[in-house]
N, C-alpha and C positions, 0 to 999 in steps of 0.2 A: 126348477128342482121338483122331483117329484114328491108325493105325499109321503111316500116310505119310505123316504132320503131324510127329510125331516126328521119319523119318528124313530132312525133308527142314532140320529147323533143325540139324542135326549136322552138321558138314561132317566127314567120314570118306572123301574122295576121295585120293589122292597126286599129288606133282606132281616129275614127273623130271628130273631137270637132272644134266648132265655132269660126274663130277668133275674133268675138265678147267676150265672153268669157274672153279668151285672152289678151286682150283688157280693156277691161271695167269691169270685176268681180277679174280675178284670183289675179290681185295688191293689192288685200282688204281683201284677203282671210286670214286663216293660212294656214298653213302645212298641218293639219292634212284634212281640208276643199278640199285644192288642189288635194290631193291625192284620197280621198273619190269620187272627183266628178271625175279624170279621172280614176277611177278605176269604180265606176257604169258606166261610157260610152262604156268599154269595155265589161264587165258581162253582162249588160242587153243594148243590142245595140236599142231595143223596149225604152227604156229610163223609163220601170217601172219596180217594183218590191214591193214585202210587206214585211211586220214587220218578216215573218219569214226567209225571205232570208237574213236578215240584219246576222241571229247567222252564216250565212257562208262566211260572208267577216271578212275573219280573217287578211286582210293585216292592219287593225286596229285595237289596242286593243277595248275591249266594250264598255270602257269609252271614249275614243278617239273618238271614232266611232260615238259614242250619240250628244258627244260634235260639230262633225263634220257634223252632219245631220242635227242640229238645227241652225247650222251655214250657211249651205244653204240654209234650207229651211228660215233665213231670209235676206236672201240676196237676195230674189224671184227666187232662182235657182232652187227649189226643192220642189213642192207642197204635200201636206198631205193628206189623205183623209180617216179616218180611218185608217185602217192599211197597205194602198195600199201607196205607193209614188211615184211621176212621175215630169220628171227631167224636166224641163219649154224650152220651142220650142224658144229658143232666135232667131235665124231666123226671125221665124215667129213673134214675138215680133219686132224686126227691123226694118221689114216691113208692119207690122202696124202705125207703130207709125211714120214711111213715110211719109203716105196713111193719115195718121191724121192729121199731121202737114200742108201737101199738099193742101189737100182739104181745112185747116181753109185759107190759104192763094189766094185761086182761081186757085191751079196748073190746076184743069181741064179747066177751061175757058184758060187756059195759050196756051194751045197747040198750039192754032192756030196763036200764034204772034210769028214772026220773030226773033226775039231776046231776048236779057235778058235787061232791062232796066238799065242805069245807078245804081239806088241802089242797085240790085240784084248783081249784075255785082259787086260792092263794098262789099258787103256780102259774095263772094262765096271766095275772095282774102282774107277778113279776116277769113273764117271758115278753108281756107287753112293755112293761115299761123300760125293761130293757133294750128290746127293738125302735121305738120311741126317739131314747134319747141316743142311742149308742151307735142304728143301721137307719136312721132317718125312716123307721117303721116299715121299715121291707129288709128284717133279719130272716136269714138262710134256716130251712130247718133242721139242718146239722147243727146251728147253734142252739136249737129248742130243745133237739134232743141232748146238748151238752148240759144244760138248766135242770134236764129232768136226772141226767145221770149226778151233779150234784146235789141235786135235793133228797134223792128218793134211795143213792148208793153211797154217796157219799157224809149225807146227812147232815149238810151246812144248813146252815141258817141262811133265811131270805138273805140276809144283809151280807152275810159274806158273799153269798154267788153277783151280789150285784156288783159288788167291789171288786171280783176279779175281774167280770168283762168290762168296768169302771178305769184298771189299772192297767189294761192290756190296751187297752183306747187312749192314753196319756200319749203325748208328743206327735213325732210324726215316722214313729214306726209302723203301723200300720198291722201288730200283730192281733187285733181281736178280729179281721180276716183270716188269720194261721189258725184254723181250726186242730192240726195237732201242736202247735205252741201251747193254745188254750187247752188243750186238754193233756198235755204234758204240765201244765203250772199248776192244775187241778189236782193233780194227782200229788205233788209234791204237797201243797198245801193239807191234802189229805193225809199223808204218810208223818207230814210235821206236826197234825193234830191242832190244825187252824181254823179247825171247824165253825168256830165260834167266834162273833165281832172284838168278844174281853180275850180272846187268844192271839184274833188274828191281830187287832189294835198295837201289842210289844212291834210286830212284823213290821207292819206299815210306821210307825215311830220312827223305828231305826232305818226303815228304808227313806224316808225324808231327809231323816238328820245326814245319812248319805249325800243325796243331791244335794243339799245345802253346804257341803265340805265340797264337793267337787267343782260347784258355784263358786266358793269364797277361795278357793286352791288355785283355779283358773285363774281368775281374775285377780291375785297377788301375784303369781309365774307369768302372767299377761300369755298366756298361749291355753291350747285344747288339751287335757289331758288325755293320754292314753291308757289304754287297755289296762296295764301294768301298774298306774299312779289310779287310778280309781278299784283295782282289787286293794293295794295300800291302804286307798282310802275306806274301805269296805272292813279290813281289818282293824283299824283304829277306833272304828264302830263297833263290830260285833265280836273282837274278843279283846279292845283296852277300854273299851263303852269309854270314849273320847266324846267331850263336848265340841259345837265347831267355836267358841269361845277360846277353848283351848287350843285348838289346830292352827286356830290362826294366831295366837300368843308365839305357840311354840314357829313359826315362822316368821315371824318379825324379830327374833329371839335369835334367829340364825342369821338373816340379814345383816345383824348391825357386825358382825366379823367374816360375810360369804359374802364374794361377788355374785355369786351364781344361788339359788337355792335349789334342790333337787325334793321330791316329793320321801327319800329316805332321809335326808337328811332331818326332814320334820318327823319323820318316825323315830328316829334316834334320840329325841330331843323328847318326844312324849313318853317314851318308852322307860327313858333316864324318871322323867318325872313316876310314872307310873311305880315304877321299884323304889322311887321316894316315898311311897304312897303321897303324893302331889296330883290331885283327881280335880282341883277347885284353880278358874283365874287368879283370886286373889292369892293363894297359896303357890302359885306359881311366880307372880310376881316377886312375892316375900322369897322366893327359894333361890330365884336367881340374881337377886339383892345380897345375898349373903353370898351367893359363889361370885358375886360379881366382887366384894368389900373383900373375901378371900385370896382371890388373884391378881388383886392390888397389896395387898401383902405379900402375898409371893415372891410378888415382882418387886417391889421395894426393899426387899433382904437380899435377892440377885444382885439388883444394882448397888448396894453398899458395898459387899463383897467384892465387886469390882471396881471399886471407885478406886483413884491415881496415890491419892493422900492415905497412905498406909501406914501402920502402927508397925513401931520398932519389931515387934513379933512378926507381924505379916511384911517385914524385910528381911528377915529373917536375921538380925542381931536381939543376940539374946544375951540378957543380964549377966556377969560371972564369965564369960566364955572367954577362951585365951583369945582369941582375936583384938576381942577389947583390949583385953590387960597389954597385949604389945602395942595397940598401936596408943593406948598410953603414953608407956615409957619411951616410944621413941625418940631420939633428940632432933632439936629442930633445926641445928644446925646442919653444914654440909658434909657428907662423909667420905674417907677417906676413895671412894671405890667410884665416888660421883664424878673424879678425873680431875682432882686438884692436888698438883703434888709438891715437890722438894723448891723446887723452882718461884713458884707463886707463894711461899712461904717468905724466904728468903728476902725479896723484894719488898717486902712489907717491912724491914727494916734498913731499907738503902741500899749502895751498891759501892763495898769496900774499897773496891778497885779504882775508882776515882780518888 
């Protein structure tokens, strides 16, 4: 085997890819998207290529492949142009948007000052420690630039900017990578006047006391709730301010008379209590004690009504009434009409004719 036979089955080449990237796109990506894009970095290191070179990337099937290009190309990774495609200079993207953010702030006039001013100086500690705990300290600078646009247009407080990209990191969504998520929640929080940890504090409250209904809701229905049963549950928070004390009273409540519980049926039932004004467990307990001692009453006047042993009234003979008075006077003996005639008389005193 020759030398060149050797180094050409080794693959010993690199292939460069931005840790931006890395960073800020691949968490968002699929599979097939991840692969797609480090596999064009390697093929076409120019970072273009057209519609016909696509029939010779075979490390994806066709469909995969289509699914994966469209996938990039909206995720700004991958521009189109006809039938040319060219992979987006995130670099240079970067540091544009540096240079952008910089200049809206006066970085050039900065140069010449000494230092970093107290607020700045509070900004670089928060976009630090944000990065830190939240991007394993390699945060994108579009999320720098999202910090400065809360602090500085926005006008939140350290503690709130840190709580959003704190809240958008919970679970395994993955949306503080969603740069317009985050900067769509930003904006709401702004327009809701959340600016502040004692405003935004009511928010997050009741956003808890939610997961903890939709927690405690699951786990009595024994299944996932959907879409539909956690807006419910969303309302019995934010416009019947339901405790989950009470949400799950009011469902143990439905239980003992429903095979089945449904997530309205517990709304009907807090709902009921609510126009009681019944806001408290204990007060709920006491409430359905009484409808409960009520509808054993009910029920025990029903079944009187119906019972077998009924009053001369409810036979309907009544006191005075000619029915009575005849069958009084009628005689007890046998009447003439009853079929005893001339014949069976007569015999009763013997038979002359002998």
């Amino acid at each position: 085997m020759k030398r060149d036979d050797v180094r050409n089955e080794l693959l010993l080449s690199d292939t460069s890819v931005p840790d931006v990237f890395l960073v800020q796109y691949a968490p968002l990506l699929g599979r097939e998207a991840v692969v797609a894009y480090l596999f064009i970095r390697m093929l076409f290191p120019s970072g273009r290529f057209t519609q016909d070179d696509t029939g010779n990337m075979n490390f994806l099937s066709p469909s995969d492949l289509s699914k994966a290009l469209a996938e990039l190309i909206e995720n700004d990774l991958l521009i189109r142009n006809e039938n040319e495609y060219t992979l987006t200079d995130l670099k240079k993207k970067e540091v544009e948007e540096y240079i952008k953010v910089s200049l809206a702030r006066g970085g050039a006039d900065r140069a010449s000052l000494p230092g970093l001013s107290a607020d700045e100086k509070q900004r670089n500690v928060l976009a630090d420690s944000i990065s830190k705990s939240i991007y394993g300290g390699r945060m994108a600078y579009v999320f720098h630039r999202l910090v400065d646009k809360c602090l500085y247009e926005y006008k939140f407080e350290s503690e709130v900017v840190y709580r959003l990209f704190e809240e958008c990191a919970e679970g395994n969504s993955r949306q503080h990578y969603k740069i317009s998520y985050m900067e769509k929640k930003a904006e709401d929080w702004y327009k809701s006047g959340y600016t502040t940890m004692e405003a935004l504090s009511h928010v997050l409250a009741k956003k808890k006391r939610v997961e903890d209904l939709v927690k405690i809701m699951g786990k009595l229905s024994r299944k996932r709730l959907d879409g539909i049963d956690i807006e419910r549950i969303e309302t019995w928070v934010n416009a019947l301010d339901i405790s989950p004390e009470l949400a799950e009273y009011a469902y143990r409540v439905n239980s003992d008379y429903r095979k089945t519980v449904t997530m309205k049926n517990v709304e009907d039932k807090l709902t009921e209590w609510v126009a009681a004004d019944v806001r408290t467990l204990d007060r709920a307990v006491v409430y359905e004690a009484e409808r409960h001692n009520e509808n054993k009453l009910k029920a025990k006047k029903t079944k009187s009504r119906e019972n077998a042993w009924k009053t001369g009234k409810d036979a309907g003979i009544v006191k005075g009434s000619d029915d009575g008075k005849k069958a009084a006077k009628a005689p007890s003996g046998p009447k003439p009409e009853d079929g005893i005639g001339d014949d069976v008389i007569l015999a009763l005193f013997g038979d002359d004719e002998e």
